[in-house]
C-alpha positions in Angstrom: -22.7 -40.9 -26.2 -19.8 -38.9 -24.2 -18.8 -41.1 -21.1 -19.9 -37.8 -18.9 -23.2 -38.1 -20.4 -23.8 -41.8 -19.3 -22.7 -40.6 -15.6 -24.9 -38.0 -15.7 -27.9 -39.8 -17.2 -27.5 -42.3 -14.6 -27.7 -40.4 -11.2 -30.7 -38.4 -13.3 -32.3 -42.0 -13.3 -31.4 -42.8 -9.7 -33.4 -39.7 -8.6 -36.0 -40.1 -10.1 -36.1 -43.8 -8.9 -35.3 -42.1 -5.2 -38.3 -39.5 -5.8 -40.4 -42.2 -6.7 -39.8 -45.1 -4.5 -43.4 -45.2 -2.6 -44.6 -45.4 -6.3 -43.6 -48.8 -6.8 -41.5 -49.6 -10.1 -40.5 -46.7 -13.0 -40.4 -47.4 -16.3 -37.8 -46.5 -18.8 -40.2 -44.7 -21.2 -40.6 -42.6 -18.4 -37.7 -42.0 -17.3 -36.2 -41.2 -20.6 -38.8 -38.6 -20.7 -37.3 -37.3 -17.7 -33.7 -37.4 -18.8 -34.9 -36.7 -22.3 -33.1 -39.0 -24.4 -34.2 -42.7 -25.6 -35.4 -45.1 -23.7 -32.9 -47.4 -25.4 -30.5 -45.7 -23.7 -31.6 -45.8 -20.3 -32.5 -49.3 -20.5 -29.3 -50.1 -21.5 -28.3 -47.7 -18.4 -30.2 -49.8 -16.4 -28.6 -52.9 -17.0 -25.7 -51.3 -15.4 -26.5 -50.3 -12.6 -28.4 -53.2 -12.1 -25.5 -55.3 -12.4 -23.8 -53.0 -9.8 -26.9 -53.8 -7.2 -28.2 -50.1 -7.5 -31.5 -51.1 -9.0 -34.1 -54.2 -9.2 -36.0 -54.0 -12.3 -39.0 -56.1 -13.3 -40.8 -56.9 -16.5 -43.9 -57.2 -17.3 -47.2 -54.5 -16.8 -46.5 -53.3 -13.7 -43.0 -53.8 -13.8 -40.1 -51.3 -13.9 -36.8 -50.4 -12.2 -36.5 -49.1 -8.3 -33.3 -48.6 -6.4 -32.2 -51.2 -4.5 -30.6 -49.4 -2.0 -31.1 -46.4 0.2 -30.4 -43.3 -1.2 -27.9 -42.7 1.5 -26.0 -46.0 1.1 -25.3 -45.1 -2.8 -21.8 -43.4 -3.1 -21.7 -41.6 -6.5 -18.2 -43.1 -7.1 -20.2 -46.7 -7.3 -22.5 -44.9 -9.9 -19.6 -44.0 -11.6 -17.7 -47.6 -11.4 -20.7 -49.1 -12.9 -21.4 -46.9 -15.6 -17.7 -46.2 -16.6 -15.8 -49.1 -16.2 -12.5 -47.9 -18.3 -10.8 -44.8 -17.8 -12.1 -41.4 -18.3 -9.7 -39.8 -20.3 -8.7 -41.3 -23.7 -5.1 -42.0 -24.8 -3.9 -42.3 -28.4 -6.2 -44.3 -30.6 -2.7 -45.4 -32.3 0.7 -45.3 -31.2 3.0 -42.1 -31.8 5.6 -42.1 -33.9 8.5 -43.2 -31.5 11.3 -41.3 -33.6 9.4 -38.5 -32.7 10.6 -36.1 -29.4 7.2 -35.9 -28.8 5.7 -39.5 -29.7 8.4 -41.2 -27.5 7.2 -40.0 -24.2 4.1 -38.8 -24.8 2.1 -41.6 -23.6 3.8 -42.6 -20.7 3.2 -38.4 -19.5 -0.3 -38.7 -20.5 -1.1 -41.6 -18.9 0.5 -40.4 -15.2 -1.8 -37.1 -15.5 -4.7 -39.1 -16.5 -4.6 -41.7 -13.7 -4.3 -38.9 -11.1 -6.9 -37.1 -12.2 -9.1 -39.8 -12.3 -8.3 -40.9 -8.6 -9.2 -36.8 -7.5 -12.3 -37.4 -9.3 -13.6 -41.0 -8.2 -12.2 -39.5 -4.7 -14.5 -36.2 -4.5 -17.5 -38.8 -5.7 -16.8 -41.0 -3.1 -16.9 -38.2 -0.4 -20.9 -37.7 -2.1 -24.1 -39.9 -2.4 -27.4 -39.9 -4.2 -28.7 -38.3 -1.1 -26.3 -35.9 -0.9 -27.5 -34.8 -4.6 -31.4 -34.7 -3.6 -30.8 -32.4 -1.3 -28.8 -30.4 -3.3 -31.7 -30.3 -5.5 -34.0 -29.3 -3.3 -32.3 -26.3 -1.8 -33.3 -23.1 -3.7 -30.8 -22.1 -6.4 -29.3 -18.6 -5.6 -30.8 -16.8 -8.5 -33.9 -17.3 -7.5 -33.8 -16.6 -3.3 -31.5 -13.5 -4.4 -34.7 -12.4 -6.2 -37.1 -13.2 -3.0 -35.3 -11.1 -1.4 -35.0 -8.0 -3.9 -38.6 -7.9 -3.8 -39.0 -8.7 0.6 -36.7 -5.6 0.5 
């Protein structure tokens, strides 16, 4: 699974888990339903963040996963932290060929674009939270209020 997948799997989990809180626990056959992928692969989501203190989970009838925090308290650059541990941009799976122009340097370049693009990104996440993102999702998506008003009109 693509490392942006696993991101965006997991604050698709954490919503539903904030939508859901006065529900009591969710679990993962659920929310996989919800995400639409395997419930293998949220559970093993899960673990993540619940090793990151973003969710409590349980076991057992009754049990499942909740967050553990206030939806205003989780920064989506934690999310990320937790879910993507190494960097987000791969390098060379093997090293260049260092008689090469190219292979020589290449790296090195590489690596200086990838780790400031990486601290833009975890920066703009950290300026957002799960609650920011719920009501982002609850506002009405432009399509669909500049067809209200066509037809108020």
């Amino acid at each position: 699974m693509a490392s942006s997948c696993r991101f965006a799997f997991a604050v698709h989990v954490l919503a539903v888990l904030a939508l859901r809180r006065e529900s009591g626990g969710v679990c993962s056959h659920l929310l996989a339903g919800s995400v639409n992928t395997n419930p293998v692969i949220i559970r093993r989501l899960l673990t993540r963040l619940r090793l990151a203190g973003l969710v409590c989970t349980q076991k057992g009838a009754g049990g499942g996963a909740s967050l553990c925090a206030e939806p205003e308290e989780i920064g989506l650059d934690v999310v990320y932290r937790a879910i993507e541990p190494g960097a987000a941009l791969g390098q060379h799976p093997h090293q260049p060929n260092q008689r090469c122009p190219v292979g020589v340097g290449i790296e090195r370049v590489l690596a200086e674009v990838s780790a400031a693009a990486e601290g833009a990104f975890e920066a703009e996440l950290a300026r957002r939270t799960l609650a920011d993102v719920l009501a982002a999702m609850a506002e009405e998506p432009p399509r669909r209020k500049a067809a209200r008003a066509r037809k108020a009109a």
